[in-house]
C-alpha atoms as one frame of an Amber mdcrd trajectory, in Angstrom:
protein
  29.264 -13.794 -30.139  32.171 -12.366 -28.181  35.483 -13.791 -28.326  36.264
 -16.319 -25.606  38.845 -14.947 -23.458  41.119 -17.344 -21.567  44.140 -17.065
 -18.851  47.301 -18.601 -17.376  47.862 -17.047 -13.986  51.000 -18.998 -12.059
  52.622 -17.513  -8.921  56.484 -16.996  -9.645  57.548 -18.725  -6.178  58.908
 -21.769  -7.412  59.422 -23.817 -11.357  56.843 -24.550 -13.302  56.372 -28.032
 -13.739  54.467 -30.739 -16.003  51.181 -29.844 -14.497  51.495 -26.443 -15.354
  52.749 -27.554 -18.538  49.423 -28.941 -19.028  46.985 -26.139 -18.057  49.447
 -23.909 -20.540  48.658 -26.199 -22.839  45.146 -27.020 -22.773  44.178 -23.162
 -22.566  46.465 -22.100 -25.452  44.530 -25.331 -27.571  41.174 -24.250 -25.999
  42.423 -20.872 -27.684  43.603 -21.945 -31.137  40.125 -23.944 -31.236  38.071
 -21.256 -30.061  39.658 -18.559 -32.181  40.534 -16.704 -28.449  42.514 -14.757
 -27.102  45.079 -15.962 -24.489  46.326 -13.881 -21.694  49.064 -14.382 -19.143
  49.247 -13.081 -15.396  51.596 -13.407 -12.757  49.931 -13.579  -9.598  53.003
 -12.811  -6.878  50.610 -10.769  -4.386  53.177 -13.428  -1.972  56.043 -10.662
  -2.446  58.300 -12.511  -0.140  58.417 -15.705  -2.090  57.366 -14.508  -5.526
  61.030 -13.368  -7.258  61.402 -11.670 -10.404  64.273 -15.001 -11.193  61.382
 -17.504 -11.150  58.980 -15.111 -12.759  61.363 -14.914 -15.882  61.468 -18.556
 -15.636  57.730 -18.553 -16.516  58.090 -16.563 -19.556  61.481 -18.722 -20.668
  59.131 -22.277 -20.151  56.331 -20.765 -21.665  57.842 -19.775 -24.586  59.793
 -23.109 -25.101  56.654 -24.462 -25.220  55.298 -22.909 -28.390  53.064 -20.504
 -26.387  52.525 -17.358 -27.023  50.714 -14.961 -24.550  49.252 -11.345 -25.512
  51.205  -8.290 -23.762  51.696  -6.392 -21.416  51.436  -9.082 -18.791  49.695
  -8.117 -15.633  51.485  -8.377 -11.939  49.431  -8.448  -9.346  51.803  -6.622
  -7.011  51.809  -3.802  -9.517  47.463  -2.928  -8.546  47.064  -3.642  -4.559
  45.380  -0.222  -5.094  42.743  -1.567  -6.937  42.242  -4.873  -4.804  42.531
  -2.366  -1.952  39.211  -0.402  -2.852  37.244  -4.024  -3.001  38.355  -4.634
   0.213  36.976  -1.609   1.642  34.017  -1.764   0.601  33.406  -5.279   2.092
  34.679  -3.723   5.247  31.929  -0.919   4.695  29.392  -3.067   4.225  30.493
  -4.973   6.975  31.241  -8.309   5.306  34.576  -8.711   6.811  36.059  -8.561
  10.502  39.406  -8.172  11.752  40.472 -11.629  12.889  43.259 -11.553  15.702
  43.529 -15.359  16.721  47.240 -16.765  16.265  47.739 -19.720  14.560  48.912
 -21.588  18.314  45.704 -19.763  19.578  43.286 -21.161  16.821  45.109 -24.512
  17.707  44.363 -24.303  21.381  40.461 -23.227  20.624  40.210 -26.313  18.655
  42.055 -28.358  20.616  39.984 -27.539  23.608  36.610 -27.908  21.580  38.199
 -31.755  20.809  39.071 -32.560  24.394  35.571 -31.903  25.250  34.121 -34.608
  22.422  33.460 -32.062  19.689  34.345 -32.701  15.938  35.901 -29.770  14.676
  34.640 -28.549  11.268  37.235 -29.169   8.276  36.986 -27.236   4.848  37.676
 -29.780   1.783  41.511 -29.593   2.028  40.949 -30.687   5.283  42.425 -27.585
   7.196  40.054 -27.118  10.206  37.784 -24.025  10.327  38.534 -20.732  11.772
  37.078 -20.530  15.171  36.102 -16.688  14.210  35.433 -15.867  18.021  36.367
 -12.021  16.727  33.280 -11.730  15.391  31.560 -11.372  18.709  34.133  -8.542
  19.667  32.507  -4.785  19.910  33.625  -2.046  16.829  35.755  -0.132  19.586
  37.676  -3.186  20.814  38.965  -4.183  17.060  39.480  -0.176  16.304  41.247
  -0.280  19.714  43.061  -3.533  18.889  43.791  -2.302  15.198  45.184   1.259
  16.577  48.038  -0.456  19.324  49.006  -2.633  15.924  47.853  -6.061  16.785
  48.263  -8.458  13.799  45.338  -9.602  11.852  44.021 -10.880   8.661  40.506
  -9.442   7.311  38.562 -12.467   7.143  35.005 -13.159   5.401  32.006 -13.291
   7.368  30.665 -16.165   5.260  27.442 -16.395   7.485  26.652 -12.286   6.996
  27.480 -12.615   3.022  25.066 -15.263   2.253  22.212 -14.068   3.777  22.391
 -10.710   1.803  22.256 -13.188  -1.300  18.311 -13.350  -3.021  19.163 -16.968
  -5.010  21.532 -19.562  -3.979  24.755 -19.739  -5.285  26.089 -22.088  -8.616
  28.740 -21.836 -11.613  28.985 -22.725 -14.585  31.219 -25.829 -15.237  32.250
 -26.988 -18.407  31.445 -30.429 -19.429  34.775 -30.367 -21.533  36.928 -28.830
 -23.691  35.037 -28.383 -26.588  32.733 -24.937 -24.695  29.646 -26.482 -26.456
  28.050 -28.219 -23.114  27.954 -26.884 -19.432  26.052 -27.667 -16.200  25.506
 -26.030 -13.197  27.315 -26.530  -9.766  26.282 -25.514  -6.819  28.790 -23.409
  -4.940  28.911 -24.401  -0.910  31.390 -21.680   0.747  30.404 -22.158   3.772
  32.486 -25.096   3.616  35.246 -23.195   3.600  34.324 -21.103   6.418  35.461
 -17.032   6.872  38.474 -17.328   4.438  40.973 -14.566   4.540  40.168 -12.052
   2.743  43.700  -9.624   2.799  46.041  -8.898   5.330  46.943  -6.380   7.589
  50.716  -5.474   5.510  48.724  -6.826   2.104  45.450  -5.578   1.115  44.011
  -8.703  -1.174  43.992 -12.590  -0.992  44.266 -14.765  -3.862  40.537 -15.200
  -3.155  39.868 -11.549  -4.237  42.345 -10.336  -6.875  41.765 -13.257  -9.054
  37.697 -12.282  -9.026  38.934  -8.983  -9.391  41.206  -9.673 -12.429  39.313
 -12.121 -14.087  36.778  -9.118 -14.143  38.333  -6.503 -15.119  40.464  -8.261
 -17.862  37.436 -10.144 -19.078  38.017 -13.320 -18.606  35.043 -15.688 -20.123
  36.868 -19.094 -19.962  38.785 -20.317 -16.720  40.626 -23.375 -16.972  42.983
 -24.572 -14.266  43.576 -27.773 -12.256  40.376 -29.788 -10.360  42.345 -29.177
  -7.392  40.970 -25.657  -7.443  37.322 -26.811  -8.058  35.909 -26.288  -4.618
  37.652 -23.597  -4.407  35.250 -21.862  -6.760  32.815 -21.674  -4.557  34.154
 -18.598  -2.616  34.707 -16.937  -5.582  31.243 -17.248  -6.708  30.326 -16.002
  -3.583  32.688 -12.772  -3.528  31.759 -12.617  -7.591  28.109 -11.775  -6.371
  28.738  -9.462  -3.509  30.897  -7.284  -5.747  28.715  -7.400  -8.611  31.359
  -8.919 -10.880  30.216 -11.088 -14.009  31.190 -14.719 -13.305  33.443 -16.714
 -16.041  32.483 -20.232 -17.119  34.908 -22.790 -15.573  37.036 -25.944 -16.923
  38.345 -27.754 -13.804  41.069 -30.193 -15.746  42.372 -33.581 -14.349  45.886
 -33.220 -12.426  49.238 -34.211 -13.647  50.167 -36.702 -10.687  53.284 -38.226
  -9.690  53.832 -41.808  -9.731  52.630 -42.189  -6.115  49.728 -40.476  -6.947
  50.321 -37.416  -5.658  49.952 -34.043  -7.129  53.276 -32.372  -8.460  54.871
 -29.782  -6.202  57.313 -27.249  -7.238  59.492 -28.761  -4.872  60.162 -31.775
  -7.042  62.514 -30.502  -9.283  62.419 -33.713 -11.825  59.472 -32.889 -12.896
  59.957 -28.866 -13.347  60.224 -27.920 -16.836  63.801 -26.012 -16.491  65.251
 -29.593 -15.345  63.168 -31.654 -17.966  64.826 -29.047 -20.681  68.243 -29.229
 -19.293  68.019 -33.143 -19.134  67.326 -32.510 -23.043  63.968 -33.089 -23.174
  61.853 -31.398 -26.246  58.339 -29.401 -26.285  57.365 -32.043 -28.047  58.377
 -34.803 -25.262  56.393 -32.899 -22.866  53.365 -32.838 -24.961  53.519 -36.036
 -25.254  54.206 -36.512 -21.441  51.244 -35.044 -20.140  48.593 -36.563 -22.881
  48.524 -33.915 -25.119
């Protein structure tokens, strides 16, 4: 049996706070129970809000916390070479357009499509669906439109990339922490419509280099927040079309506030640099987020 690989992978844009405290946590336990190996990543593809500042603040937390994390660490930002070569060959295979539509364009579309008694199609964080009018446009228009340096995003032509699929889509979800049971789920994307896939100045998406990296760094056990379990779904999808193996997945319960609401990194009493300051212990935080 192989050794169950698992991952932490926050964005250094902001504090880490009790929820990530808690998906540390629970994969470094998952870990020590397993007898696996535990990896950390630093996704900051975002390079304008991603600083190196909150990135050391990730290893500082971390490492308050008892865990420890096997090196060298991988940054994102340091392989948009390799993301780059997925995206081309979607675009060679013709499984993503150029999409040109501003955001006060896709408004008006919608908003027009409303005024005229139509229900505009949400995806499950509610954010309405990209119109994706571009992909009616002819090759030489977007070359044309790409060459005098329009803006764009690449998006996903959800529609094209499941009919290329032989067998619908599913992952595997763990039942819980343990890894002994598992069912299978089956993955919708076309819920989520043509995500974007990279961007004109940035050649990934969180969509793709976490497929990619989860590959190539052999990741067998992702755990991370339910508020990433839909989510999945694309990345089951873009799993296939690339040919990358699929991890099994642990979508935990949230840390919420006490309205209910998830934790942001904008509520600094509940990031772990304030908690420590205010002279709470790793063993007060445990405690604080049921473990």
């Amino acid at each position: 049996m192989n050794t169950p690989v698992f991952r932490f992978a926050p964005s250094p844009n902001g504090e880490l706070h009790l929820g990530h405290a808690y998906s540390a946590l629970l994969n470094a336990r998952m870990v020590e129970t397993s007898g696996g190996r535990f990896l950390l990543r630093i996704e900051d593809i975002d390079v304008t809000r991603c600083t190196p500042e909150f990135e050391a603040g990730i290893f500082r937390d971390l490492a308050w916390l008892g865990i420890e994390w096997e090196q060298p660490v991988r940054r994102q930002s340091d392989h948009f070479e390799a993301y780059e070569s997925l995206l081309q060959r979607l675009i060679r295979e013709e499984l993503v357009y150029p999409a040109f539509m501003s955001r006060g364009e896709i408004r008006a579309a919608i908003a027009e499509s409303e005024q005229q008694g139509g229900v505009w199609p949400r995806d499950p964080d509610g954010v309405p669906l990209y119109p994706a009018a571009d992909k009616r446009l002819p090759h030489a228009e977007r070359q044309r439109r790409i060459a005098a340096g329009e803006p764009f995003a690449w998006r996903l032509d959800t529609e094209a990339a499941l009919s290329r699929l032989p067998a619908p889509l599913s992952w595997t979800e763990l039942d819980d922490e343990s890894l002994t049971t598992s069912h299978e789920v089956e993955a919708c994307p076309q819920q989520w419509g043509d995500v974007v896939i990279a961007r004109k100045d940035i050649p990934t998406s969180y969509h793709l280099s976490v497929v990619a990296d989860d590959a190539l760094q052999d990741i067998s056990h992702v755990v991370r927040g339910r508020d990433l379990y839909q989510a999945t779904a694309i990345q089951c999808l873009l799993q296939r079309l690339l040919g990358l193996p699929a991890p099994a997945y642990f979508h935990h319960r949230l840390i919420l506030d006490p309205d209910g609401r998830k934790l942001s990194k904008s509520e600094r009493d509940t990031g772990l640099a304030t908690l420590r300051e205010n002279g709470r212990t790793a063993v007060e935080i445990r405690r604080m987020v049921g473990l």
